[in-house]
C-alpha positions as CSV (number, residue, x, y, z in Angstrom):
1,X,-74.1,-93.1,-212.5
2,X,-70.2,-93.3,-212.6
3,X,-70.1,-91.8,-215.7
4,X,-72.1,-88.4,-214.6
5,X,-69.9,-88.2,-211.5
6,X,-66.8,-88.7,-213.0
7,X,-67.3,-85.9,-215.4
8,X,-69.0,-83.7,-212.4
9,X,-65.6,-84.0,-210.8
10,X,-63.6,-83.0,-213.6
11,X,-65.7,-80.1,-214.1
12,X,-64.6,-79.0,-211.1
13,X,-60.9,-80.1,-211.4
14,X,-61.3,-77.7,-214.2
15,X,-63.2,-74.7,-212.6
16,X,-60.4,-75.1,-209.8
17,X,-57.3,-75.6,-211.9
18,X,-58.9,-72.6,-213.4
19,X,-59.0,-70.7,-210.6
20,X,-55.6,-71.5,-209.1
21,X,-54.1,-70.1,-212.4
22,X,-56.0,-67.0,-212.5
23,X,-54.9,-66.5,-209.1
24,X,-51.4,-66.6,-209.8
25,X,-51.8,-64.3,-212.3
26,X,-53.9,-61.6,-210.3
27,X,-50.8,-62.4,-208.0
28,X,-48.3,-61.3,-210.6
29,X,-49.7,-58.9,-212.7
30,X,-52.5,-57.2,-209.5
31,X,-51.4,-55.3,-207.1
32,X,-54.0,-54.8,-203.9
33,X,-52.2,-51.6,-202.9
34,X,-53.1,-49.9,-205.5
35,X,-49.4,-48.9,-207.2
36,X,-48.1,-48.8,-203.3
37,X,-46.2,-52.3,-203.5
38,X,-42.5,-50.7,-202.9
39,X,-44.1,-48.3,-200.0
40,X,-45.8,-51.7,-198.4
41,X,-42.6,-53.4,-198.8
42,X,-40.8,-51.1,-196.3
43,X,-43.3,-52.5,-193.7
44,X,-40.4,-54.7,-192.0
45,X,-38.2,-52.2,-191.8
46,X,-40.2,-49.7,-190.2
47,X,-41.7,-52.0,-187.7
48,X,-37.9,-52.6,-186.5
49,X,-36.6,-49.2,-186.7
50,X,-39.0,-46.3,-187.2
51,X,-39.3,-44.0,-185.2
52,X,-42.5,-45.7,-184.5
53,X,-43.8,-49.7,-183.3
54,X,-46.7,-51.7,-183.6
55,X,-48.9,-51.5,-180.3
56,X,-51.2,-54.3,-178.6
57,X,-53.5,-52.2,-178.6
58,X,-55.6,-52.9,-182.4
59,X,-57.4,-49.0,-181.9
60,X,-53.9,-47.7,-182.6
61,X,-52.1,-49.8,-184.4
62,X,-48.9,-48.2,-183.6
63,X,-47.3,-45.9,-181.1
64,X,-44.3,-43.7,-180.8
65,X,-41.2,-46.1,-179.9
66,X,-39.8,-44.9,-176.5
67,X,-36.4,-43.6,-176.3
68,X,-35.6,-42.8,-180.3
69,X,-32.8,-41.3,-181.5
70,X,-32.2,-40.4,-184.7
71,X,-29.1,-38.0,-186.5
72,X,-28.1,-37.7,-183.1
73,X,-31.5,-35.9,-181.6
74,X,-33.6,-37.8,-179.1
75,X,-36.8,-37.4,-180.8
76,X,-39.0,-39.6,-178.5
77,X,-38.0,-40.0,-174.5
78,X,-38.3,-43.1,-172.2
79,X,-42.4,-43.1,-172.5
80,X,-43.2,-42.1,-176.3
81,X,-43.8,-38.7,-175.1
82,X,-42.1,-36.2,-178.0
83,X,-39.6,-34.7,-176.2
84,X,-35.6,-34.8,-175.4
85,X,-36.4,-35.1,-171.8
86,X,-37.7,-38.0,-170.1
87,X,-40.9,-36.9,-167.7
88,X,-42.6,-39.6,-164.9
89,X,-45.9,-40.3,-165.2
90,X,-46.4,-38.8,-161.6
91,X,-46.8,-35.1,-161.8
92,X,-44.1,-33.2,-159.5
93,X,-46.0,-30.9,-157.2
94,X,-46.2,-26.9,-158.5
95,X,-46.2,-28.3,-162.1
96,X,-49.2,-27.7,-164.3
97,X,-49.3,-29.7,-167.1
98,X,-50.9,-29.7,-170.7
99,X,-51.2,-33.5,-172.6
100,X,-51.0,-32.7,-176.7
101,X,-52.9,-34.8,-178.6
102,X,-52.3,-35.0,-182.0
103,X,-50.6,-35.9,-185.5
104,X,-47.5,-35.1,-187.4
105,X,-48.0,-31.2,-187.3
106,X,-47.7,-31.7,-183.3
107,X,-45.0,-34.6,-183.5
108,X,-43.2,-32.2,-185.7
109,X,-40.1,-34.6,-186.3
110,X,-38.5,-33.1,-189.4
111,X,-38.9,-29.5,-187.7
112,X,-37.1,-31.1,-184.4
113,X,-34.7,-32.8,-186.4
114,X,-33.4,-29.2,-187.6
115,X,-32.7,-28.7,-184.2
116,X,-35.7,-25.7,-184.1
117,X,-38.8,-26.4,-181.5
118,X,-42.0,-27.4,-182.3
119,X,-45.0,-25.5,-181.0
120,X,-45.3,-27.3,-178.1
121,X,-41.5,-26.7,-177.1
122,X,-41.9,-23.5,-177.9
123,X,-45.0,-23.1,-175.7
124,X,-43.2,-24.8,-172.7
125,X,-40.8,-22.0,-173.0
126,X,-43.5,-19.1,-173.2
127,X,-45.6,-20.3,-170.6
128,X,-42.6,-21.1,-168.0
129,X,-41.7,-17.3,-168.8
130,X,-44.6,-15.7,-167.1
131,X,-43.5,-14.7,-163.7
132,X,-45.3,-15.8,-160.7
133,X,-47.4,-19.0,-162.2
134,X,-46.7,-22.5,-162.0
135,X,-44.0,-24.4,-163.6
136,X,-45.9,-25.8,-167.2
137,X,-45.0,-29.4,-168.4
138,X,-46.5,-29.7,-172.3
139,X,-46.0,-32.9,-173.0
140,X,-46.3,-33.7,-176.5
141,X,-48.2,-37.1,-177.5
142,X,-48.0,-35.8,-181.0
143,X,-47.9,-38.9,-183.3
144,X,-47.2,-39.2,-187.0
145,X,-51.0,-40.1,-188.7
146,X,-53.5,-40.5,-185.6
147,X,-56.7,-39.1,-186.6
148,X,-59.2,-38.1,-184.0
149,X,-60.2,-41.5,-182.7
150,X,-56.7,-42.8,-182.3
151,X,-56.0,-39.5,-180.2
152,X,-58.8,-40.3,-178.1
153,X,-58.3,-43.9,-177.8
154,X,-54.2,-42.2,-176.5
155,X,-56.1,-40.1,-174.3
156,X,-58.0,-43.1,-172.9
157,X,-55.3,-45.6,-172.2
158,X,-51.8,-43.7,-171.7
159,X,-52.2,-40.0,-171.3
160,X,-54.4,-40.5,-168.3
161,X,-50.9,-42.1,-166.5
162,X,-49.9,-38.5,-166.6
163,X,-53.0,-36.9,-164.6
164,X,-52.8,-33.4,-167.1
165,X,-54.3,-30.4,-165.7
166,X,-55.6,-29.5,-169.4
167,X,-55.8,-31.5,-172.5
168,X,-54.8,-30.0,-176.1
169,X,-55.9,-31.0,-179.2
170,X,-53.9,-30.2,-182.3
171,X,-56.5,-30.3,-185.4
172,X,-55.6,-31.1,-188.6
173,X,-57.9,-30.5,-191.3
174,X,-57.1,-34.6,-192.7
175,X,-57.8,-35.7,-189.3
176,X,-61.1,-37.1,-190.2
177,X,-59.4,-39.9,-191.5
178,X,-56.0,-41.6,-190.5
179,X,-52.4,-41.1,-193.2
180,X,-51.8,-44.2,-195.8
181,X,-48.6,-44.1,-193.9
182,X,-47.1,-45.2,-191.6
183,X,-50.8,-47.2,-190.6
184,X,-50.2,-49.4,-193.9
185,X,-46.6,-50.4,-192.2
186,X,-48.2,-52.2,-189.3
187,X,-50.8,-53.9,-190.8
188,X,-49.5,-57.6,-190.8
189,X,-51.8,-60.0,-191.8
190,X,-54.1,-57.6,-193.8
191,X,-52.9,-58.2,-197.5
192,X,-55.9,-60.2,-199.3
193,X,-56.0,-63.7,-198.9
194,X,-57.2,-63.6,-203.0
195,X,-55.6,-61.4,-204.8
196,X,-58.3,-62.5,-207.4
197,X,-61.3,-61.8,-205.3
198,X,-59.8,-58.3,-204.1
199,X,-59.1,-57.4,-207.8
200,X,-62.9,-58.3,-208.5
201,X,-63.6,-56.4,-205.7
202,X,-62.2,-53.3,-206.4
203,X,-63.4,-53.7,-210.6
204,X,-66.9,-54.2,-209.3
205,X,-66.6,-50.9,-206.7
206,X,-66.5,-52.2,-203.6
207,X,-64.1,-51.3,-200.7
208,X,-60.2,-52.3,-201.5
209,X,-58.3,-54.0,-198.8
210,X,-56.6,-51.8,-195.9
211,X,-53.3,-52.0,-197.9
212,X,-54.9,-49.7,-200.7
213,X,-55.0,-46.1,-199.9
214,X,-58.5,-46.0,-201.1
215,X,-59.8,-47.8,-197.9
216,X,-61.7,-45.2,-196.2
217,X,-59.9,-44.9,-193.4
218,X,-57.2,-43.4,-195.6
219,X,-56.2,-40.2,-196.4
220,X,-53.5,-40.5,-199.1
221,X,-53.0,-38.0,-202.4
222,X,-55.1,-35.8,-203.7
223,X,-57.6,-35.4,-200.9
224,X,-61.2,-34.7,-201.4
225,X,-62.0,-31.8,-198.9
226,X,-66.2,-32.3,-199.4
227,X,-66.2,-35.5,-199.2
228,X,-64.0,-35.9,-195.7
229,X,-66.3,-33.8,-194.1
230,X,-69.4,-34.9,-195.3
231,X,-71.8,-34.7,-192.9
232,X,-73.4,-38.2,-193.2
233,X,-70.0,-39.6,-195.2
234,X,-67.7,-42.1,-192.9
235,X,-64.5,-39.9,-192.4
236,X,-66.7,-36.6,-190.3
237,X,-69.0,-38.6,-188.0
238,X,-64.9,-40.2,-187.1
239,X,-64.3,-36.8,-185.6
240,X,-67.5,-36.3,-183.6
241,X,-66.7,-40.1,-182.1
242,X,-63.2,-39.2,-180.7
243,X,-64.8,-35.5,-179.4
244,X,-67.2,-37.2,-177.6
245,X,-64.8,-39.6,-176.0
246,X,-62.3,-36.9,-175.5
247,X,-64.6,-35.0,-173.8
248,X,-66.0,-37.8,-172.0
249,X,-62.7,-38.8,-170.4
250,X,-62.0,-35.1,-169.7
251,X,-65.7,-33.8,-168.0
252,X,-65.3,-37.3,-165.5
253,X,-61.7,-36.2,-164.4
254,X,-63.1,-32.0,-164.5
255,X,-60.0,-31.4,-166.9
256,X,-60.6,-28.7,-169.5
257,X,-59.6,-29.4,-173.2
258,X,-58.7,-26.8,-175.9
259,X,-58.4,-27.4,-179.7
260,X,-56.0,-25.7,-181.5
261,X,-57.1,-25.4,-184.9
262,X,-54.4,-25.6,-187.9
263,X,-55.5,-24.1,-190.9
264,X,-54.1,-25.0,-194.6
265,X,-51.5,-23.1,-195.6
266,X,-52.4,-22.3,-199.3
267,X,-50.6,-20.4,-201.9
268,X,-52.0,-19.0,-205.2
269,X,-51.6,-22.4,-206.6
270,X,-54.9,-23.4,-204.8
271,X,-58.0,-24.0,-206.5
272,X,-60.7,-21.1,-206.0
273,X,-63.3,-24.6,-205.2
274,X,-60.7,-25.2,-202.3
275,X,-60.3,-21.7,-201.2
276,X,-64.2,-21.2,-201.1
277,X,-64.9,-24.2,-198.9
278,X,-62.2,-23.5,-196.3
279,X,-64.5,-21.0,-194.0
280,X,-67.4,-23.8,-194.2
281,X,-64.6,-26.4,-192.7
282,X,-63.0,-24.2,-190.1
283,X,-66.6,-23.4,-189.2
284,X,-67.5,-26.9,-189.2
285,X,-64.7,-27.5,-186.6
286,X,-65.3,-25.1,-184.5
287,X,-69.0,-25.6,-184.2
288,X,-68.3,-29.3,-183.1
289,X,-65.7,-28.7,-180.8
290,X,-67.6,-26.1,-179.0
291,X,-70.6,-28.6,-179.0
292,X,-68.1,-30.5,-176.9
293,X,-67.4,-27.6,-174.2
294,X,-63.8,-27.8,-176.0
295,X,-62.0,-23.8,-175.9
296,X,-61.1,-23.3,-179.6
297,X,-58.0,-21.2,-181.2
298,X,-58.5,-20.5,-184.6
299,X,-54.5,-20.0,-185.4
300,X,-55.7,-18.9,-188.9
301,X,-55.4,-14.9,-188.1
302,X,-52.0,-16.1,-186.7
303,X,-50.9,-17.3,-190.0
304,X,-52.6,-14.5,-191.7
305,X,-50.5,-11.9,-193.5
306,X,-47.4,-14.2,-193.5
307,X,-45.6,-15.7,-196.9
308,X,-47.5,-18.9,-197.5
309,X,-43.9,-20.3,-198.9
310,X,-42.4,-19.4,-195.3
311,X,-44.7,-21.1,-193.2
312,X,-44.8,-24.3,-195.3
313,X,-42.3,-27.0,-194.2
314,X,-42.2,-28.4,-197.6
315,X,-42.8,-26.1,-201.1
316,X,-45.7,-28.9,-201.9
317,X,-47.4,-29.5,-198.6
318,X,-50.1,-26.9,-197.1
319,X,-50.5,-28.8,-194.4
320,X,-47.3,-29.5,-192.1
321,X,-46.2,-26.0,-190.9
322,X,-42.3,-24.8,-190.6
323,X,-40.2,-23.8,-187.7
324,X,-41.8,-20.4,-188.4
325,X,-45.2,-21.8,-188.8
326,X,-44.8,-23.2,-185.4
327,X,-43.6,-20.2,-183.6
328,X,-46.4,-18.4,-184.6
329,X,-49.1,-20.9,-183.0
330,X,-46.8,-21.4,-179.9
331,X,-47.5,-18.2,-179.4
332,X,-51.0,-17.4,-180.3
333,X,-51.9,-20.5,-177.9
334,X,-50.1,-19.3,-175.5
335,X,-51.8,-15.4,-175.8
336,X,-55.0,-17.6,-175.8
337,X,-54.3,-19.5,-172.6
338,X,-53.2,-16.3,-171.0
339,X,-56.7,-14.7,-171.6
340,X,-58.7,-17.4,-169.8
341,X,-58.3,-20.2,-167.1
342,X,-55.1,-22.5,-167.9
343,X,-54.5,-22.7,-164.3
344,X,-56.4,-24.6,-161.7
């Protein structure tokens, strides 16, 4: 008997010595984010000093970090709104305001940096210029990577402080899942406790840790137009989620919510598949926010016409618009507001 057992147990010295070493190794030569280690690694230092910080809140992960400054421009005021102006959450009387919700097209920090307004300075301006109306607050909740639900979620537990008069929804077409960055910055605690078993994992096909940008609550790279908007994929029914909750919060307070829909700004380097599939998107978009009693503005016909190189912010990205790119829907949402009811 002590013979069987004492060979049982080095059998599974063995298997575990085994183990152990092939850990180490998938911990030296594996790497769970997926050739993002260096991008991971700059985790600490944007918890401390981005222009964001982690929230309590697990839904959003992080949150605009009140009162930033950066190259001398106050990007963020006293309550993570993005603006150069601190506000109070209670509404001064006369003022009408609109609550933004959105991503890094509406938190436009590069563009603010330059010392040019984003669209929803820019609106401010335009509306304040009509004579006879209200005074207009926009206050921007823009926040860098927040897809749909983490708007919502926003919506749910801060805006509301604010008591808007009418909700705005920038649309991005990635927002049907949330940017590798900065989300993968404020994830502590989420690298794999094997690196072993996450390498298997991933060999075998099954969903990498949330510090790979293949997790599906990613949008990183190359992005895969069809498949984020999938009908019955995970990223799409994301969307339809924070709709419903945005217009839940918004039909119990009688508050009405436009989206403003941002199209991609392609250039002849786009792929004819890409250019074909656009209309089915924006359709897409427009059918479900209308489902949801939301007031749509297509800003495509806005940006129509215009020098795709002009509107773009960067040469290589079709999707974050420049200074120009923002005047333009600043005021095509604000031609839109004029033609219906923006005022109570």
């Amino acid at each position: 008997m002590g013979r069987p057992l004492a060979a049982g147990a080095l059998v599974l010295v063995s298997i575990g010595v085994t183990l152990a070493a092939m850990e180490t190794g998938a911990r030296f030569l594996a790497d769970p984010t997926g050739g993002n280690r260096e991008l991971f690694l700059q985790g600490a230092q944007a918890r401390a000093s981005s222009v964001h910080m982690a929230a309590d809140d697990p839904e959003l992960v992080y949150v605009n970090r009140p009162g930033y400054v950066t190259n001398g421009v106050r990007i963020i005021e006293g309550h993570g709104i993005v603006r150069s102006t601190d506000v109070t959450p209670q509404k001064p009387a006369g003022v009408f305001r609109i609550a933004v919700l959105g991503d890094s097209i509406a938190a436009a920090h590069p563009v603010r940096v330059g010392h040019e307004p984003s669209f929803s300075d820019e609106l401010e301006r335009l509306l304040n210029e009509r004579a006879g109306g209200p005074q207009f607050e926009v206050l921007n909740f823009g926040t860098d990577g927040y897809g749909t639900p983490e708007e919502a979620r926003l919506l749910e537990t801060h805006v509301a402080r604010f008591d808007p008069d009418l909700v705005l929804v920038q649309y991005c077409l990635n927002d049907p899942a949330t940017s590798y960055t900065p989300t993968v910055w404020f994830l502590e605690g989420k690298a794999p406790a094997s690196y072993l078993l996450d390498l298997v994992r991933r060999r075998l096909g099954y969903t990498p840790s949330e510090v790979h940008p293949a997790h599906p609550r990613y949008t990183h790279g190359t992005i895969e137009w069809r498949r984020l908007y999938d009908r019955n994929g995970l990223a799409w029914p994301k969307v339809l989620r924070g709709f419903a909750r945005i217009e839940s919060w918004a039909r119990t307070r009688n508050v009405p919510v436009a989206l403003a829909l941002f199209p991609l700004l392609l250039d002849a380097r786009a792929s004819e598949s890409d250019r074909a599939l656009m209309p089915e998107i924006y359709a897409q978009v427009r059918h479900a926010a209308a489902a949801r009693g939301f007031r749509v503005i297509d800003l495509e016909p806005a940006f129509a016409g215009q020098d795709p190189a002009m509107l773009r912010l960067l040469p290589e990205d079709p999707i974050h618009p420049s200074a120009l790119g923002h005047r333009l829907a600043a005021a095509a949402i604000s031609a839109a507001l004029d033609r219906g009811p923006a005022e109570p």
